[in-house]
MDTraj code that builds the backbone (N, CA, C; nanometers):
import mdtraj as md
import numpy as np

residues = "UNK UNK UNK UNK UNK UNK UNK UNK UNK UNK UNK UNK UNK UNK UNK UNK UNK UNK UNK UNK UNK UNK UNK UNK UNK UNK UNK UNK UNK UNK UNK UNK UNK UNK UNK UNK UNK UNK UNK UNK UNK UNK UNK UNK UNK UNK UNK UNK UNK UNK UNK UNK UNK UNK UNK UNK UNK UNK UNK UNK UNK UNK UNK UNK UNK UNK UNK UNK UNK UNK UNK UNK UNK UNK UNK UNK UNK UNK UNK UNK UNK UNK UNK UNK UNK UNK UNK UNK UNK UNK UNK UNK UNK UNK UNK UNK UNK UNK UNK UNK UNK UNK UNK UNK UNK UNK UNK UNK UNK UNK UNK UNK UNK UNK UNK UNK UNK UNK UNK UNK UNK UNK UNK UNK UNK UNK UNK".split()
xyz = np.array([
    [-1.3513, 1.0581, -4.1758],
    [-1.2848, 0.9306, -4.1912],
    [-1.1486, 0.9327, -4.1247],
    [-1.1064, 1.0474, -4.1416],
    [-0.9850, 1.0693, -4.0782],
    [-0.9696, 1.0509, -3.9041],
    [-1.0644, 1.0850, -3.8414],
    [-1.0654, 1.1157, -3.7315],
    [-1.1348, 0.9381, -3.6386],
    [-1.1805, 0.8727, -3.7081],
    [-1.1483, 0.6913, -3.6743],
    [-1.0794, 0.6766, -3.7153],
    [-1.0089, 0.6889, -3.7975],
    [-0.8384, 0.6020, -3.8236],
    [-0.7704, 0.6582, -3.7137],
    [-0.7855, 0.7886, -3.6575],
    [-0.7009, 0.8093, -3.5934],
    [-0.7320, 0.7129, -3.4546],
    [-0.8660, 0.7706, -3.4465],
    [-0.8738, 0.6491, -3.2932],
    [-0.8431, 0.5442, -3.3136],
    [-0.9119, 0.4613, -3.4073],
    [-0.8283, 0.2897, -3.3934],
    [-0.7088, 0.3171, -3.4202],
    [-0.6374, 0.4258, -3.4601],
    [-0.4729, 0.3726, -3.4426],
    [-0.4542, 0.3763, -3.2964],
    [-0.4968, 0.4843, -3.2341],
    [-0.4092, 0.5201, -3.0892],
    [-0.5466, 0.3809, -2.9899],
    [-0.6514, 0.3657, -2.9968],
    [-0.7221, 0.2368, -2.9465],
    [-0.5764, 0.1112, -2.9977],
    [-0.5344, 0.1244, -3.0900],
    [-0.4622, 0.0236, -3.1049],
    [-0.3296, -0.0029, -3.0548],
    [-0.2707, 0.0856, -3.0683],
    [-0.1236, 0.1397, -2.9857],
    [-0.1418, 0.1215, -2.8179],
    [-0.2410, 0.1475, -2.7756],
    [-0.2563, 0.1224, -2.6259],
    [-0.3065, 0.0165, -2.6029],
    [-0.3423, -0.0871, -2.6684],
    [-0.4135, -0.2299, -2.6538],
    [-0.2638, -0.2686, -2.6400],
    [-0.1223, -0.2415, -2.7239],
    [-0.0084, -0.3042, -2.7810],
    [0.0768, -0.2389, -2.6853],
    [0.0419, -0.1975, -2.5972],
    [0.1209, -0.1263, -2.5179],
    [0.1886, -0.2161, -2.4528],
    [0.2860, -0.1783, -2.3381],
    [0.3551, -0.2785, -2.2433],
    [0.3151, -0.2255, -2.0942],
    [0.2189, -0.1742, -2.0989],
    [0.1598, -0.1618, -1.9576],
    [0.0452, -0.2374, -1.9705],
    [-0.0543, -0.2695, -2.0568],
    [-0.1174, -0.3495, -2.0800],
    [-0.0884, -0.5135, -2.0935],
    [0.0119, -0.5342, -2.0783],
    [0.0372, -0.6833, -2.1018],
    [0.1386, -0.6767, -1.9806],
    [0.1500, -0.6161, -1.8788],
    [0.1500, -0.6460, -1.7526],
    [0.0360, -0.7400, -1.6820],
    [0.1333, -0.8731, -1.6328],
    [0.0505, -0.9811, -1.6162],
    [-0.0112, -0.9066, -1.4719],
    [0.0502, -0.8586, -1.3480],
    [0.0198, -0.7872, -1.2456],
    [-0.1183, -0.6412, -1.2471],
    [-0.0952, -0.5956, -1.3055],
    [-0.1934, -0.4952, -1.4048],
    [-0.3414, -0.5482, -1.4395],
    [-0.3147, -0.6840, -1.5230],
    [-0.3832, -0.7553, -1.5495],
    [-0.5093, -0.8328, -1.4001],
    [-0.4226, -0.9022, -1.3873],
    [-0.4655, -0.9359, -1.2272],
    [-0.5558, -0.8759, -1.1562],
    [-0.4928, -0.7305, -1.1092],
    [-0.5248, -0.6505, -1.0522],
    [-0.6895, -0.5606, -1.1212],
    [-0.6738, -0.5981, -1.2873],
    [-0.8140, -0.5287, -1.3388],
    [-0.8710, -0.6339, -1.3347],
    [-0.8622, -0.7684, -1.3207],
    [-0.9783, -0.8933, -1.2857],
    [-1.0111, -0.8975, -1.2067],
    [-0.9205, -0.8648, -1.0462],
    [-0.9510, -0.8742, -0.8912],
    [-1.0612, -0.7198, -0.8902],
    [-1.0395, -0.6567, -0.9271],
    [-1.1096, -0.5211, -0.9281],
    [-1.2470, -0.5691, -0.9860],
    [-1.2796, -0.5990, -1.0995],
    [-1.4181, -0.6089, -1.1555],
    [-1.4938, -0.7036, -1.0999],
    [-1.4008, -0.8603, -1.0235],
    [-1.4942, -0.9112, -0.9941],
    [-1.5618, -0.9090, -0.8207],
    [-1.4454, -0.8270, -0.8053],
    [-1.5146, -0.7792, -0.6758],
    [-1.6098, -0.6876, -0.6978],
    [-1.6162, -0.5864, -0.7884],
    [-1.7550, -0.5243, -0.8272],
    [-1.8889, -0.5924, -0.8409],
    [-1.9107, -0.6978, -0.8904],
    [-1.9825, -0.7828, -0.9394],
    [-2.0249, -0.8651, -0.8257],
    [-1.9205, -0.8953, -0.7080],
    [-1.8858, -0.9863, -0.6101],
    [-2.0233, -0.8738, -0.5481],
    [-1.9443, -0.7608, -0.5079],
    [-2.0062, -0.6941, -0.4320],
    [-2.1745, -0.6550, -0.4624],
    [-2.1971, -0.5824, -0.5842],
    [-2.2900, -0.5731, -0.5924],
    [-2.4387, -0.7094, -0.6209],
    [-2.3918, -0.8325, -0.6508],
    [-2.4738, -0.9252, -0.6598],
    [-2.4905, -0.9720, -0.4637],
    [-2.4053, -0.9227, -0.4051],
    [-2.4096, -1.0605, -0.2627],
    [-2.4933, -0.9667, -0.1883],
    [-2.5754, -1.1059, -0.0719],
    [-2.6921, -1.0409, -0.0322],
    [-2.5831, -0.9580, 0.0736],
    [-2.7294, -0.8313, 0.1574],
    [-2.6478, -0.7581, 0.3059],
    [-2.5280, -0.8436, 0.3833],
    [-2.6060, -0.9454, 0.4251],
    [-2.5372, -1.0145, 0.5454],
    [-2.5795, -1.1787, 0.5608],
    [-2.5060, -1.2035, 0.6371],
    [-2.5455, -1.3889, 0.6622],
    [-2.5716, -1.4125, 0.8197],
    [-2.6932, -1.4416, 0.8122],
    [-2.7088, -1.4757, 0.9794],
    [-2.7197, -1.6113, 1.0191],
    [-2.6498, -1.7148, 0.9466],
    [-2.5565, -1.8309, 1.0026],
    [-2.4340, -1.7436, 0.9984],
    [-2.3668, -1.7047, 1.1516],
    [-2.2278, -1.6621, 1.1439],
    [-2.1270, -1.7234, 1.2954],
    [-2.2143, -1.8393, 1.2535],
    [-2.1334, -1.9344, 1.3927],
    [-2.0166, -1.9410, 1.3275],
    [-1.9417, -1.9864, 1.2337],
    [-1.7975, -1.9175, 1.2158],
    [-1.7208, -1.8128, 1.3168],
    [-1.7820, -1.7013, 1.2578],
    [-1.7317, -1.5804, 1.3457],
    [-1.7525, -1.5399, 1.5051],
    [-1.8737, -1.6443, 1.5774],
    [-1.8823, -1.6284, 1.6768],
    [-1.7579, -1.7705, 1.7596],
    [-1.7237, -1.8697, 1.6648],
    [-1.6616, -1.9848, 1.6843],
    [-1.5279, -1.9069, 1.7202],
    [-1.4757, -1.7932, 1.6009],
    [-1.3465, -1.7450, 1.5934],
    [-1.3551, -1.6859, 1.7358],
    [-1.4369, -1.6014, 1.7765],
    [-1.4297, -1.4947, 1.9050],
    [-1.4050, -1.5944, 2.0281],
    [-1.5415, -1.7073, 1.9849],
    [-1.4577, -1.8084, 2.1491],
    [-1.3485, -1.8288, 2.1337],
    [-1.3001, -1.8912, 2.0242],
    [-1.1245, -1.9420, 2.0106],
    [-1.0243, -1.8213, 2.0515],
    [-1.0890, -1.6828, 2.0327],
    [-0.9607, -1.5623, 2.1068],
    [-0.9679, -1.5490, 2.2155],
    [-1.1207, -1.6212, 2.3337],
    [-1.1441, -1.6102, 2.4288],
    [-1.1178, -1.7320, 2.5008],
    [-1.0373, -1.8299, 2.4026],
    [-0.9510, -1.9761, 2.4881],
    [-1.0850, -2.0815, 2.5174],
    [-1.2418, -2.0647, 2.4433],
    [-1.3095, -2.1373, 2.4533],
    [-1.3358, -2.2321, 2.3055],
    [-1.3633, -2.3541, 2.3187],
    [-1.3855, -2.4840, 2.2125],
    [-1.5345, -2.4282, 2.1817],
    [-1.6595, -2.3563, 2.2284],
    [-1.7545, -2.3397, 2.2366],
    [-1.8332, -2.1968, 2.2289],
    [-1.9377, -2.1938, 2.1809],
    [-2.0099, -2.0438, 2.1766],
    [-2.1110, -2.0602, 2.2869],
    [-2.0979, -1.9722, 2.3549],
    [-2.2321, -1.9458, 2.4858],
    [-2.3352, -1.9586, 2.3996],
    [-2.4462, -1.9896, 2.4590],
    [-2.6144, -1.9780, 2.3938],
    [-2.6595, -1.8850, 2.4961],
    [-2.7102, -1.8346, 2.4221],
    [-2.8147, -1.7107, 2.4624],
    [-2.9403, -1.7406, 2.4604],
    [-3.0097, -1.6982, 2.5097],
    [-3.1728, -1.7055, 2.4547],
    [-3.2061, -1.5793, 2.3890],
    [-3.3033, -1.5718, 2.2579],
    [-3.3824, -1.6810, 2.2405],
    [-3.2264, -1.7438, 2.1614],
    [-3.2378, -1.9089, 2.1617],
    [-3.1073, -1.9877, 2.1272],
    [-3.1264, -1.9267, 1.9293],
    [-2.9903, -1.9075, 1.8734],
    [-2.9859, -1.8748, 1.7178],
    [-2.9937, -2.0104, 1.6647],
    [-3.0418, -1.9758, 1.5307],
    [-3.0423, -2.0666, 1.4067],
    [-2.9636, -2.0796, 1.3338],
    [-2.8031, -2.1639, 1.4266],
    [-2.6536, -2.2133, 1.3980],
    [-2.7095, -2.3835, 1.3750],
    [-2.5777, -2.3917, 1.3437],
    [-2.5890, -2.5664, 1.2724],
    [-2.4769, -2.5687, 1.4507],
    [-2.5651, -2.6004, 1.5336],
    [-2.4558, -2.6407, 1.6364],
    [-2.5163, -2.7556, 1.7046],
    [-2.4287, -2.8362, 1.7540],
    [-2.4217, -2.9641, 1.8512],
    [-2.4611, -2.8647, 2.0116],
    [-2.5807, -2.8606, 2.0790],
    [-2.6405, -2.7912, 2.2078],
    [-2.6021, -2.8675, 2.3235],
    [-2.5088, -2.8565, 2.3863],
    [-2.4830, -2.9342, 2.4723],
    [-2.4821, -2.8305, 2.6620],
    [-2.5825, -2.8589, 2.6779],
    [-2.6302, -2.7163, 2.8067],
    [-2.6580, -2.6253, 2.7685],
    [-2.5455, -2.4998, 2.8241],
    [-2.5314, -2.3900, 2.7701],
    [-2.4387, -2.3388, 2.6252],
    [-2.3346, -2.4337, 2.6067],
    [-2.2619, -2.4462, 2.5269],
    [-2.3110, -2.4903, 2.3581],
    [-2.2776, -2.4205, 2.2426],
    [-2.2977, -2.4683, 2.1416],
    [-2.1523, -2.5036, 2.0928],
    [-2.1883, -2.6582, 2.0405],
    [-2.0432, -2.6960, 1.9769],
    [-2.0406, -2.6776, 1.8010],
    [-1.9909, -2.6135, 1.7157],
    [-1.9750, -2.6584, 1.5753],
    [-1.9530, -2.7137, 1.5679],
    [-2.0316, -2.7940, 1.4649],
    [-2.0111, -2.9173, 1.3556],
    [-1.9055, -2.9486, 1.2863],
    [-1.8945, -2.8611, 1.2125],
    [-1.8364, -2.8359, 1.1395],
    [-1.6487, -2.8366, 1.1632],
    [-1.5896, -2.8332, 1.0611],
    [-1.4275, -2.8204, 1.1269],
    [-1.3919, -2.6596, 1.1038],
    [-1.2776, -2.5865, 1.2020],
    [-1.2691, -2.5075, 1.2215],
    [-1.2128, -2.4297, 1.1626],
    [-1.1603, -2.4913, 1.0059],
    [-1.0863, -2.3514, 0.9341],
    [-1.1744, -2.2374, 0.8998],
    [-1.2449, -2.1995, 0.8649],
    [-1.3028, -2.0808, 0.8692],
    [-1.3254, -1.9894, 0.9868],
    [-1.2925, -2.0586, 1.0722],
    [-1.2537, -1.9804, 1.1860],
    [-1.1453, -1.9137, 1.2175],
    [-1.0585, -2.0228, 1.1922],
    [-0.9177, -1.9721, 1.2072],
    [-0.8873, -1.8756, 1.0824],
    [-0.9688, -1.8763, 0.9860],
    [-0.9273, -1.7953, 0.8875],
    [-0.9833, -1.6489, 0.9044],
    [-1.0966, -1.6491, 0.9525],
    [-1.1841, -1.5230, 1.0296],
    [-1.0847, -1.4389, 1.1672],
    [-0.9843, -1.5353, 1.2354],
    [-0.9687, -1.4786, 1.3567],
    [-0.9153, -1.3382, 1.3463],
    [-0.7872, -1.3019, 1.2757],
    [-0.7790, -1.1962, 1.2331],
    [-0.8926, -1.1184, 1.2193],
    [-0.9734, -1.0981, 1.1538],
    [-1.0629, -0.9664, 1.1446],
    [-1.1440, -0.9837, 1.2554],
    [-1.1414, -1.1036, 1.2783],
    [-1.2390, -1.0465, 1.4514],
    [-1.1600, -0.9855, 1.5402],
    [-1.0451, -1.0125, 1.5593],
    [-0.9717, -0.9389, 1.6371],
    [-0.9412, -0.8205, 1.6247],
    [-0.9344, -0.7430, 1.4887],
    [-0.9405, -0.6556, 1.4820],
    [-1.0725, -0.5552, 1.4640],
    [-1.2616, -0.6281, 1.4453],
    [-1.3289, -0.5115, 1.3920],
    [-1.4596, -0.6388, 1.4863],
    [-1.4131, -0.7147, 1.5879],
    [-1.5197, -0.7663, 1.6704],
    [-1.6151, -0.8792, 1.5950],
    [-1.7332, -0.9076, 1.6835],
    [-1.8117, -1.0185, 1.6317],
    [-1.9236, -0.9273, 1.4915],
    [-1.8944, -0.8320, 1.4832],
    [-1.9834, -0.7608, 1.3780],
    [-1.8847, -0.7820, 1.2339],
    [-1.8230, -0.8402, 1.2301],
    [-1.7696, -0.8741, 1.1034],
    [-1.8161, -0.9387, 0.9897],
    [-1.8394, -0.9353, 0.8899],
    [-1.9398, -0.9454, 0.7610],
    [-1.8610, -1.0188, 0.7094],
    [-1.8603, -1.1903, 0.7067],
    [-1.8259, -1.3141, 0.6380],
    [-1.8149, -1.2961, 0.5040],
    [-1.9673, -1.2405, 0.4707],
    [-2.0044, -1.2353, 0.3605],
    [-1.8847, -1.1793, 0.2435],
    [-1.8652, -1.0023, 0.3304],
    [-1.7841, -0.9315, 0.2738],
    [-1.6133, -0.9876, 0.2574],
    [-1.5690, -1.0504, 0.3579],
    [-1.4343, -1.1284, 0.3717],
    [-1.4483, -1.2283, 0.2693],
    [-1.5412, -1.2646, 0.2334],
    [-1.5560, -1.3965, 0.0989],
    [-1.5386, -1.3280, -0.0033],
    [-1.5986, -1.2164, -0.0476],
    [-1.6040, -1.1515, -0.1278],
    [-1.4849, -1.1190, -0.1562],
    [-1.3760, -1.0408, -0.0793],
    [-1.2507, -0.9658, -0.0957],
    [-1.1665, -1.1091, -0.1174],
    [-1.1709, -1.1852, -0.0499],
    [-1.0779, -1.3196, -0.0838],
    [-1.0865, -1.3906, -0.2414],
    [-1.2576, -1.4218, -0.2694],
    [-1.2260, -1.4770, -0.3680],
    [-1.2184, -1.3931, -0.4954],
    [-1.2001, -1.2390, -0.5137],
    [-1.1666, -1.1747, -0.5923],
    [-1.0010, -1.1591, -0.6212],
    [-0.9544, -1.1669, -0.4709],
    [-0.8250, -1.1794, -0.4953],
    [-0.7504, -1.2721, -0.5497],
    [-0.8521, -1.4177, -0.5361],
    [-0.7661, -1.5469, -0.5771],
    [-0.8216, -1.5542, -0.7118],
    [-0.8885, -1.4724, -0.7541],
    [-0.9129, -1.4694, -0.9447],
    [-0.8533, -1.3750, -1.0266],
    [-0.7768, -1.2551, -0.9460],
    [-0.6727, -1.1665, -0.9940],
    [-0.5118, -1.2963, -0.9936],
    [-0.4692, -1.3859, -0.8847],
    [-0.4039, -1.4064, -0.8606],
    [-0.3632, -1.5197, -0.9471],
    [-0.4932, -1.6060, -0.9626],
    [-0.4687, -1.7119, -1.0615],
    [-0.4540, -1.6235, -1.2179],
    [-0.5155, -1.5430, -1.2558],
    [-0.4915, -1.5022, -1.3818],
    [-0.3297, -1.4664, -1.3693],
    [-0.2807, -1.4563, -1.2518],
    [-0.1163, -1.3837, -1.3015],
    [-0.0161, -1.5147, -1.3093],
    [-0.0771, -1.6237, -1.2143],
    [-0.0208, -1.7409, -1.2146],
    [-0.0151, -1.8491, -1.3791],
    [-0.1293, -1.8021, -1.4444],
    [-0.1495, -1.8716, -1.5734],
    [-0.0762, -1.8412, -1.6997],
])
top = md.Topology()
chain = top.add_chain()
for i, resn in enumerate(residues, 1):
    res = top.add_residue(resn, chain, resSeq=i)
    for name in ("N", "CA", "C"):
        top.add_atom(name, md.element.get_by_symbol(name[0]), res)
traj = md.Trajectory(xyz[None], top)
């Protein structure tokens, strides 16, 4: 009997702690788990990634993605050789960074993942 009192005291003393009620701390163990969760539920990869091929034309000073054959299964406006997105371009511009640094093999998927874990550590510190 002795030896649970002792744990729920010291379980209790460290719940009451002041490293624990660090709102930053805090944050940081929400951004952590739900990127676990993030990570292990999301599929491999996304092969709609006209985004990221949108970002690479935009570092290469083009409005447009070359088409290749056989042509991909993008949501694009086909105009010749040129595919135009539909779509508007912030996710591009938000991608350009990591394409620039790790190329058109960059995993959307995974950049969604790390972002919106961060903005659920971030809002918990904001609240």
């Amino acid at each position: 009997m002795t030896e649970a009192r002792l744990f729920w005291s010291r379980t209790n003393a460290l719940l009451r702690s002041e490293a624990l009620n660090n709102k930053w701390l805090q944050g940081l163990a929400i951004a952590t788990a739900i990127f676990a969760i993030y990570w292990l539920t999301a599929p491999g990869g996304n092969p709609y990634r006209q985004y990221v091929l949108l970002a690479d034309s935009l570092l290469h000073g083009r409005l447009y993605i070359p088409i290749v054959e056989p042509r991909p299964a993008l949501e694009l406006a086909i105009y010749g050789e040129k595919g135009f997105v539909v779509d508007p371009p912030a996710p591009a511009l938000f991608l350009m960074p990591f394409v620039t640094l790790l190329g058109t093999d960059v995993n959307q998927v995974q950049i969604s993942i790390g972002v919106g874990a961060a903005a659920m550590g971030l809002f918990w510190v904001a609240t």
